[in-house]
N, C-alpha and C positions, 0 to 999 in steps of 0.2 A: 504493500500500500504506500508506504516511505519512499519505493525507489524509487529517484529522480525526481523528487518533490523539492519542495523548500516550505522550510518549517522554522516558526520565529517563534522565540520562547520569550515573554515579560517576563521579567525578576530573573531572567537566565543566568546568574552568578551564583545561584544560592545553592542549599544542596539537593534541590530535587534535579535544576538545571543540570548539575555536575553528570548525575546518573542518568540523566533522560539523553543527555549528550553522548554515555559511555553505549546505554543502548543501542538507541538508534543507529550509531557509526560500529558495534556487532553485529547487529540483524538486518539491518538495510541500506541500500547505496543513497542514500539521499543527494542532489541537487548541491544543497545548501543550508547548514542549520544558522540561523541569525540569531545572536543573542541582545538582545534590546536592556538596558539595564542603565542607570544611573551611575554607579562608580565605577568612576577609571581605574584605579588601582584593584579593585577585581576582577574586572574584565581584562587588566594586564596580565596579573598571575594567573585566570584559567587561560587564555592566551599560550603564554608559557607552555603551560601544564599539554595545550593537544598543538603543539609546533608540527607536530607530524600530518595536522589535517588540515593545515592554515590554508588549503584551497576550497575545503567544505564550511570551515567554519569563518563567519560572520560577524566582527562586533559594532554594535550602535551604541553608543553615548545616548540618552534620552530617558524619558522621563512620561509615563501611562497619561501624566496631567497635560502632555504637551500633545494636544491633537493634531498639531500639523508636523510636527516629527513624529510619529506614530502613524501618520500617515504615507510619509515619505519612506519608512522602514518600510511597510507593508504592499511596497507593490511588487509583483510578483509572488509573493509568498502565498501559497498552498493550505498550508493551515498552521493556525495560531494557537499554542501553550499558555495561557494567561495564569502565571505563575506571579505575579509582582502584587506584593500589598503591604501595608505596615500591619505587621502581626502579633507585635508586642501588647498583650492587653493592658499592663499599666500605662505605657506610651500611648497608649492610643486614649484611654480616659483621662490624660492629661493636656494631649493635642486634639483631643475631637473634632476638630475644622480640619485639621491637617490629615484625622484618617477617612473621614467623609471626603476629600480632595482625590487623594489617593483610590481608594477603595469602592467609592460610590463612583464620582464623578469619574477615574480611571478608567471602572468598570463601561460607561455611556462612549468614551472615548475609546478602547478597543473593540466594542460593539459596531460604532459607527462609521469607523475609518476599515473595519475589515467588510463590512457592508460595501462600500462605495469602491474597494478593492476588489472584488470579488473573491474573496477570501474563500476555499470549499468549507471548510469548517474550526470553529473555535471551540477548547475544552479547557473551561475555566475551572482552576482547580478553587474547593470550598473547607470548610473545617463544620467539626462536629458545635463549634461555640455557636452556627448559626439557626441551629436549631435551640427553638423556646430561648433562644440569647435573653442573657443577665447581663452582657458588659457590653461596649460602645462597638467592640473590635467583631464582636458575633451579631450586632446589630444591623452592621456596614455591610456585612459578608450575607446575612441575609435579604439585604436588599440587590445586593451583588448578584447573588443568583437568582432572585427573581427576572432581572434583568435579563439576565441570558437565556432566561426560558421564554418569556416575552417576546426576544429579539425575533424569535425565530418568526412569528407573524408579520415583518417588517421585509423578510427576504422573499418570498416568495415559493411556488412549488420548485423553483429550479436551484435560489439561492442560496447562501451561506445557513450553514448551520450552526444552532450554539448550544450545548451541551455543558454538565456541569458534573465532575468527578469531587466528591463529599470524603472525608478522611480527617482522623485526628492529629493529633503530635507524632508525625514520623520518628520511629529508634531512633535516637543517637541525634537526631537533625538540632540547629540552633533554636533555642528554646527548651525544648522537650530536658525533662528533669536529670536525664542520664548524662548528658555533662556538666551540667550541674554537682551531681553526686560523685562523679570522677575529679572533680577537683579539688573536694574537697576532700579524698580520698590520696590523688597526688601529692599535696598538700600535707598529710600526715595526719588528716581527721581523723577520728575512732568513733564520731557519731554520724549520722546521717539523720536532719531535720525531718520529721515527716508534718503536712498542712495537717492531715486528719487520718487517725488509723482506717476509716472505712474507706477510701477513696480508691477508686479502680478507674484503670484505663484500657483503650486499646492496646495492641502491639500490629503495629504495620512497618514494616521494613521498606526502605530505600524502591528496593527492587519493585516489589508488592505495590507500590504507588505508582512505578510509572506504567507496569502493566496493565493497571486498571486504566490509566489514560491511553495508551494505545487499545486496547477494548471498546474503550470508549470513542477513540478517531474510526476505528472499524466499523460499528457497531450502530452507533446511536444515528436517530434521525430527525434531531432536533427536540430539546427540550426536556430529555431525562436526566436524571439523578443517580448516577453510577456509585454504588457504595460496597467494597471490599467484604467477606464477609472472613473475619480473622477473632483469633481468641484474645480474652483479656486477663488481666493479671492484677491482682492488689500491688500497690504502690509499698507495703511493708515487706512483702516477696522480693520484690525488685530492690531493695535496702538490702534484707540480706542475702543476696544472689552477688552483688556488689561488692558485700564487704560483710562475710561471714559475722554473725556474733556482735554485732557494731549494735549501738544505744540507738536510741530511735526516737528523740525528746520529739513532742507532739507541738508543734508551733500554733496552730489553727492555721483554719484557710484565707485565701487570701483575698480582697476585695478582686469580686468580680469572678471569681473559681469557683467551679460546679466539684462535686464529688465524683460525679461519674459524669463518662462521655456517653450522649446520647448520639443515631446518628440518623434512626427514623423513628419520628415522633408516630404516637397512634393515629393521629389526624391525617397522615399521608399513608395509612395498609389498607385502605380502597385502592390507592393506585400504586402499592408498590407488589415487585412479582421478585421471588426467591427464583434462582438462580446457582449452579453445581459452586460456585466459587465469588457470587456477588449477590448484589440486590437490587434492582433498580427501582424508583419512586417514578412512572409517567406521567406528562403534563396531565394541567386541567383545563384544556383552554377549549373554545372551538373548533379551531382550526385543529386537534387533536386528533387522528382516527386510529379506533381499538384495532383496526388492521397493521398496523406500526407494533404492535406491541412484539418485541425478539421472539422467536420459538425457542421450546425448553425450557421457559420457566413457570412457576407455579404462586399463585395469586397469594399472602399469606391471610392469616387470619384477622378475622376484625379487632383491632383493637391492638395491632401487634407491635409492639415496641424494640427496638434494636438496641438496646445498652448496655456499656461495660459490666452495670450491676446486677443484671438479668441475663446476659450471654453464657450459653448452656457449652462455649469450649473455654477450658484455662489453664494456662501458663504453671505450671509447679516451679520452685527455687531452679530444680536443674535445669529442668527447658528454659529456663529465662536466660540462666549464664549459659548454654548454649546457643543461645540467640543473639546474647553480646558479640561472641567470638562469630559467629555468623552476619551477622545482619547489622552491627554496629562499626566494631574494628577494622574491618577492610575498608571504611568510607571513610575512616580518620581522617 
């Protein structure tokens, strides 16, 4: 599907970019991958980093707020990774205008310039906070994906499509507690803080995310909600999988942090369908037709909810630290 295309990733510097890079240039000849991104000195060092592909890979200086450099990135390009947001939930309830600029308006701005490009299709990646969101950052990203299921009414039967891949705090990725824990662990720590002894999370690995987005480039046909279906693990597991035997003082949570990750609310299991290794949520619009829905999956129950705290697979202490050395450590 990749070969000979050209594919521009937003936020392409980070670590999903890193791997969705490494993939793609394994499994298919692409064209062109353009990495669109804000900081130079990122985009220097991954630069760096693939010297051996600097005829495939592409970097842009620019910014999701600048609609007409976004536009100028985007011609020619095939399909678009809408990877770029501020993701910091305290940052972002302290800049709230700066992640509305970003996140919302960003969102209107890759929408409308891959429109007008003829873009084949867009898969905006989403986070579990935007679902029943509590903080500013799950807010933004909620309205985010609305947007991209909306857009689809705007292209036509032949045009651009937009699709949206849902997932928590990637293993190991910036944010997510596991380097966190590892530092203070480097460090010479002998405790590990925990917000709340009940909190549970996913586990999605690097790889595992961008598969679901290539599924999703394959697959979708405007307007679903591609959601991974993976096991969860308590957060006091993952402490001592890290660092055997370590104290565990309970900090409380922190403004704006859910205990668990939800990732389909009961309000969307009319339209979401189980799936051998996913979930999908389909639109609710008119222009909808149940003839779109993928073969192979199976409608869930009313009322069904996807959550860390109610998910029927889980992570034991060993599987986790095998999952470190797996899914975390190779992507240092």
């Amino acid at each position: 599907m990749l070969n000979d295309k050209t594919i521009l990733i937003t936020g392409g510097t980070g670590s999903f970019g890193h791997h969705f890079v490494d993939y793609v240039l394994s499994h298919y000849q692409p064209r062109k991958i353009i990495i669109y991104s804000r900081d130079e000195f990122k985009q220097f060092n991954m630069q760096n980093a693939y010297r051996d592909h600097e005829k495939t890979l592409r970097f842009f200086i620019g910014d999701v707020r600048d609609k007409d450099r976004l536009s100028r990135a985007l011609k020619g390009v095939d399909y678009v990774i809408h990877a770029a947001a501020l993701k910091q939930v305290p940052a972002c309830e302290y800049n709230p205008i700066e992640a509305i600029k970003t996140n919302i308006n960003g969102a209107c701005n890759v929408i409308d310039t891959s429109l007008d490009n003829s873009v084949k299709k867009v898969i905006a990646l989403s986070t579990d906070k935007s679902v029943s969101p509590i903080n500013l950052y799950g807010s933004t990203k909620m309205v985010s994906d609305k947007l991209f299921a909306a857009a689809n009414a705007y292209s036509g039967s032949d045009g651009t499509r937009f699709a949206v891949v849902r997932y928590g705090n990637v293993a190991g990725s910036r944010g997510s507690v596991i380097p966190f824990f590892q530092n203070i662990i480097d460090n010479g720590g002998k405790a590990l803080p925990i917000t709340d002894y009940k909190m549970t999370r996913f586990w999605i690995s690097l790889e595992e995310g961008v598969q679901l987005v290539i599924k999703a480039l394959e697959e979708s046909h405007g307007g679903e909600t591609f959601i991974s279906r993976i096991p969860s693990f308590r957060i006091t597991d993952l402490a001592q999988a890290m660092l055997p035997g370590c104290e565990m003082p309970e900090v409380g949570i922190r403004e704006g942090e859910k205990l668990h990750e939800v990732m389909i609310p009961a309000e969307d299991s009319a339209r979401t369908y189980e799936y051998a290794k996913h979930y999908i949520i389909y639109p609710n619009y008119t222009w909808w037709s149940n003839s779109e829905v993928i073969p192979g999956g199976k409608l869930v129950e009313p009322g069904f909810i996807y959550s860390s705290e109610t998910n029927k697979e889980w992570l034991s202490i060993d599987e986790i630290k095998a999952k470190l050395k797996t899914d975390v450590e190779r992507h240092d």
